[in-house]
N, C-alpha and C positions, 0 to 999 in steps of 0.2 A: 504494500500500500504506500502509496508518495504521501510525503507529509504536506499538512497544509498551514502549517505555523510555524514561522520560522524566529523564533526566539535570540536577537543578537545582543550580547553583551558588550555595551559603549562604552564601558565603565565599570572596571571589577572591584571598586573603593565604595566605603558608603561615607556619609556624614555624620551618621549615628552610628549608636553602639548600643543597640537593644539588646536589652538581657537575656533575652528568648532566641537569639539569631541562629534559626539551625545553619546558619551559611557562614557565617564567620567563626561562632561559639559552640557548632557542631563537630564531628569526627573529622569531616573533608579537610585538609589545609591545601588541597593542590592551586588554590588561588594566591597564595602567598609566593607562587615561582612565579605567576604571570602578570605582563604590564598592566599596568592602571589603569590607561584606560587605551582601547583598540587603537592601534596603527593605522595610518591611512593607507596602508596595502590590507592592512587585514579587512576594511572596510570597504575598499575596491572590488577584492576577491569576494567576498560576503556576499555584494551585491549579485555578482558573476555568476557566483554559484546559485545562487537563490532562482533567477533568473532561469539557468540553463536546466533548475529540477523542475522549473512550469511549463519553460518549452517542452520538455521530453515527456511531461504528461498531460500537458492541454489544460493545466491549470486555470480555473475563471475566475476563482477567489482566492486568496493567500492570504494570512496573518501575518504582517510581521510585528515583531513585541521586542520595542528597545528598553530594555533590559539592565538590570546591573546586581551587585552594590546601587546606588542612586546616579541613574544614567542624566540627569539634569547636569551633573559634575561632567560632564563633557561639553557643555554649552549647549543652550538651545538652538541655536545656527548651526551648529555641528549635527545637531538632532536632522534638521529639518533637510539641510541637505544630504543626509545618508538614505530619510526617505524617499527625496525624488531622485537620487540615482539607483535606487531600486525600481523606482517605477517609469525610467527612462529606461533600464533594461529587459525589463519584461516582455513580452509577446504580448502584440496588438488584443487586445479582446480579453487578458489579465487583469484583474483589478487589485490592487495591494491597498490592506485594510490597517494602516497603521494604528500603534497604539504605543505609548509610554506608562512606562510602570512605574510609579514617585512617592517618594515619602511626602512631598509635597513642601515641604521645609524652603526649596528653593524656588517657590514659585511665583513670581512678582506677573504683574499685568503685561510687562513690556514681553517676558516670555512666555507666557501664555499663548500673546497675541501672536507671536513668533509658531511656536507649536502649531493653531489653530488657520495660519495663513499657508504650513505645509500640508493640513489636513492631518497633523496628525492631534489624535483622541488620547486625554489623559485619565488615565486610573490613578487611584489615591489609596495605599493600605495606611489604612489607622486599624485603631484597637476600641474604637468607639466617639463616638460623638463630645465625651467634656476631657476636659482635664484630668481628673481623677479615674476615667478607663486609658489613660497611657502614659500613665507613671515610670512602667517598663521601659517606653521610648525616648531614650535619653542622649544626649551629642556624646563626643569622646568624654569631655569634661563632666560629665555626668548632670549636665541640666537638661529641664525637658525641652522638649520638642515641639508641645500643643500649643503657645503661641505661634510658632510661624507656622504651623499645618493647620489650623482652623483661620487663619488668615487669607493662606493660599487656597484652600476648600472655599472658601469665601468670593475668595476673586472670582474664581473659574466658576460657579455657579452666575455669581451676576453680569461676568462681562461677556465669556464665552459657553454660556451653556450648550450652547451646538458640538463642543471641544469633547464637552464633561462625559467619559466613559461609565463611571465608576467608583466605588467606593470594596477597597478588599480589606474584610477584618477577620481575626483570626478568633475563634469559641475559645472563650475563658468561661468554664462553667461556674467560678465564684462570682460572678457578676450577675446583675438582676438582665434576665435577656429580655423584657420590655422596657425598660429603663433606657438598654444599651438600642435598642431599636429604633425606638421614640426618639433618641440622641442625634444618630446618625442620619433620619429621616429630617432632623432640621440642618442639614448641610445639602438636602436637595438632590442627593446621588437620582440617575436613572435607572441604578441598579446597583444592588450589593453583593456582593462574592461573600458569603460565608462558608470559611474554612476552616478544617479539624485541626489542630497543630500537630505538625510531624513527629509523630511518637512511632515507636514497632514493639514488640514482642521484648526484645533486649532491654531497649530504652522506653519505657511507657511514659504516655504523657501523662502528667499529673492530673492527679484523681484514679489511674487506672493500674489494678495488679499485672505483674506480667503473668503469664500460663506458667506453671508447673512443668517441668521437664517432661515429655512424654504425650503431655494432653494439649499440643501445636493443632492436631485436626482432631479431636475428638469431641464429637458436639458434644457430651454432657461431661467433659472432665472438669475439674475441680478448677476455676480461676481459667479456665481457657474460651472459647469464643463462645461454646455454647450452655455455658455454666447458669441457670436461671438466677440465681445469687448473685451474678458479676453486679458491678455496679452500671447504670446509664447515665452518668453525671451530662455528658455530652448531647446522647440524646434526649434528654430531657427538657437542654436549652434550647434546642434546635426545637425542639415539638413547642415548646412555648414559643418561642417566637414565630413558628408559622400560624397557631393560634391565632397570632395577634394579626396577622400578614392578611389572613384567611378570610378575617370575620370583619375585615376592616369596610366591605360595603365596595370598596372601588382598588386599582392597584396601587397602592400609594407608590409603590418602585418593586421594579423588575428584582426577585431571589434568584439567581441563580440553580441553586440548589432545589428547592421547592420547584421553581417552574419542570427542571428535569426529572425529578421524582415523579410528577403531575403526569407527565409524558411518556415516562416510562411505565406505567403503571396500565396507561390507557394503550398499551402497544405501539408508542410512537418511538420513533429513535431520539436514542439521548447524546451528547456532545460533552462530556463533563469528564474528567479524569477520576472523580472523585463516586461515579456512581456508571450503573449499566457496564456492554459488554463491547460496547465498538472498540474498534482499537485507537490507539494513540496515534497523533498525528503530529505531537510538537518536535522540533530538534532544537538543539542549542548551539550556537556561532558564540565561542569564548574569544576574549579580549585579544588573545596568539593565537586563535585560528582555529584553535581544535574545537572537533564535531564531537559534542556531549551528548548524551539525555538529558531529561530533565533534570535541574536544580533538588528538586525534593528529591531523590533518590540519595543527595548528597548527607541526609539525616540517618542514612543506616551506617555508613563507614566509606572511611578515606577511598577515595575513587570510585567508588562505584558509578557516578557518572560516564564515566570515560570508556571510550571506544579505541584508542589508541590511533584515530583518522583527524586529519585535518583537512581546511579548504584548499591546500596548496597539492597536495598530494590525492586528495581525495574527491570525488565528487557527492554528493549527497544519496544520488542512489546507492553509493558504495555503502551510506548509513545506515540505509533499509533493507540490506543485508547482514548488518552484523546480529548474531545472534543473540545478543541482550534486549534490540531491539525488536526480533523475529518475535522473542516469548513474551514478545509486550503489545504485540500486534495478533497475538494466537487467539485469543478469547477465552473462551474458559477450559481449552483444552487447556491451559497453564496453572488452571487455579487449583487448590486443594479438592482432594476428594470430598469432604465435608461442604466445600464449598457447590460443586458443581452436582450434589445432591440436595441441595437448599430450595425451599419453594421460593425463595426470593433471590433466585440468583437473576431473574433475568433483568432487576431493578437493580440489586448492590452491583454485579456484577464483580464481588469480590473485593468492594472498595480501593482505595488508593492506592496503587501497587508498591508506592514505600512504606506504606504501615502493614504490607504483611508479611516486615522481615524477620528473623530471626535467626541470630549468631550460628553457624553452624548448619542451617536450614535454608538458606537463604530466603526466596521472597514466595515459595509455596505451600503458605501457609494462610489463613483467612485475616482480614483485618484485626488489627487489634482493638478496632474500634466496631468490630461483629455487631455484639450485645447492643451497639448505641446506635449502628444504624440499621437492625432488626426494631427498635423502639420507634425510631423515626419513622422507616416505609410501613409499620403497620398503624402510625399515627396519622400519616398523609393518607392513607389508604381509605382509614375507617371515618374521615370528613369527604373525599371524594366519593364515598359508598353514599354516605348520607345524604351528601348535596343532590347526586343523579338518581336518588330512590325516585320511585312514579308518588303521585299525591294518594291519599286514601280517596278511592273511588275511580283512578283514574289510573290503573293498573294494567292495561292493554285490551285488545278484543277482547269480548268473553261472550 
């Protein structure tokens, strides 16, 4: 399968130093060998490549996602025209859907306007709407960060909301999740990205045990995915906040997550890393060239991202051959047996493929986050059951 999101790192430095960083303050350090931020050959080549994997598949739409550390620390003019030499190299009838991924910290009007006049679309990860949900997000010097990201959230909603992609926050289940919802919703996103925090089996994310040696696929083992005991700290928040999403009368903003559950459920194909069976379609363009996976995969142990291919030597088809990439694009023949006997596999689709690592086992194993998103799709399920019941009386022919 050709990938259709082409993921390029502008900028492998951040401006912060969040405490939670599975990318700096995880297992990986192979970022610490490479430049700061992309060369202008690696940037050239990038393009090159990008370009030659749409002609070779008749590409009509492509993602590209500049990327980083905070790729704003490469300059927005720098941004802007990395886009349109992508989309000067592409084949006629291509369309490249630019996007920037920002802390937001850097974002004044002047570059905003700059982003928005190359067409490219900004996403904003916070941790919620006030000051007291990003405590965690903090500069090197350890002050926060929520003044200048609820300023830059500010801009880009009133001057260029055409720009405004998004808002990506990541489940803290100690947090009230209508509170944190309510928050977010007054920064005006068109849509929120709620994500699980990269935990596995080894490494659990807080609130969650890891499994017991042995009981990796065993639905009822003791602390393992299908433990009816386990805790659902996560999906608990996630069920409340679609709750509130659900019952709100009209869409106040586009879930993510929800809309693809919704979808999956009703047999539609879903587009999410984090849920269903499709394959993956992202690659990653690092700062030196080299063809990665995705960034999250970087939260189980040092390299795992890595393919051992670059742009210079490589083409991108070469990437969708490598075999890390094959068993990522297989479907459920990859997944655990436990898994691909699940009546809800065709909705989990076995979850995020880095949370189902485990030291020794590598990644076929079920989520670690199973138990919370079996709580969720039977959450989303049994308000979609309810909504499409017929009325009393009006039950079909009879």
């Amino acid at each position: 399968m050709p990938f259709g999101q082409f993921i390029v790192k502008v900028h492998g430095r951040c401006n912060l130093a969040c405490r939670y960083c599975y990318l700096y303050e995880g297992p990986d350090r192979t970022w610490r060998e490479r430049p700061a931020a992309a060369p202008p050959a690696v940037l050239d080549r990038a393009a090159s490549r990008i370009a030659e994997h749409a002609a070779t598949h008749g590409l009509r739409d492509l993602s590209l996602v500049l990327h980083g550390g905070e790729p704003l620390l490469a300059g927005a003019d720098r941004l802007g025209a990395f886009a349109a030499l992508v989309r000067e190299r592409v084949p006629p009838g291509s369309t490249v859907h630019t996007t920037v991924q920002t802390n937001a910290t850097l974002l004044t009007e002047a570059r905003i306007a700059t982003l928005a006049r190359h067409g490219i679309r900004v996403g904003i990860s916070l941790d919620g709407g006030r000051a007291a949900h990003n405590t965690l997000r903090v500069d090197h010097a350890g002050r926060p960060s929520w003044p200048a990201v609820s300023r830059g959230a500010r801009l880009l909603a009133e001057h260029h909301p055409e720009a405004y992609a998004g808002i990506l926050t990541v489940v803290d289940p100690r947090t009230d999740p209508a509170e944190v919802y309510t928050s977010l919703l007054a920064l005006r996103p068109p849509a929120l990205d709620l994500l699980l925090p990269h935990g596995n089996w080894s490494a659990p994310p807080p609130g969650l045990p890891a499994a017991e040696p042995g009981d990796r696929d065993r639905p009822g083992g003791p602390g393992g995915p299908g433990d009816p005991d386990r805790p659902t700290p996560y999906g608990d928040w996630l069920s409340a906040v679609f709750d509130r999403w659900w019952s709100a009368g009209r869409r106040e903003t586009r879930i993510r997550l929800f809309e693809e559950c919704l979808a999956l459920l009703l047999g539609l194909p879903g587009a999410t890393e984090s849920l269903g069976l499709d394959p993956v379609n992202a690659i990653v363009i690092e700062t030196d060239g080299s063809i990665e996976q995705v960034d999250s995969l970087k939260s189980a142990y040092d390299t795992a991202a890595a393919t051992g291919l670059d742009i210079f030597r490589h083409t991108l088809d070469d990437a969708t051959r490598h075999p890390a990439v094959a068993a990522r694009q297989s479907g459920a023949a990859s997944l655990a047996a436990g898994c691909r006997a699940c009546p809800l596999l065709t909705v989990c689709g076995g979850g995020h493929y880095a949370h189902r690592y485990r030291a020794g086992h590598g990644f076929t194993n079920p989520s670690v986050y199973c138990a919370d998103l079996q709580r969720l799709i039977r959450h989303v399920a049994a308000a979609l059951t309810e909504a499409t019941a017929p009325l009393p009386g009006h039950g079909g022919p009879g």
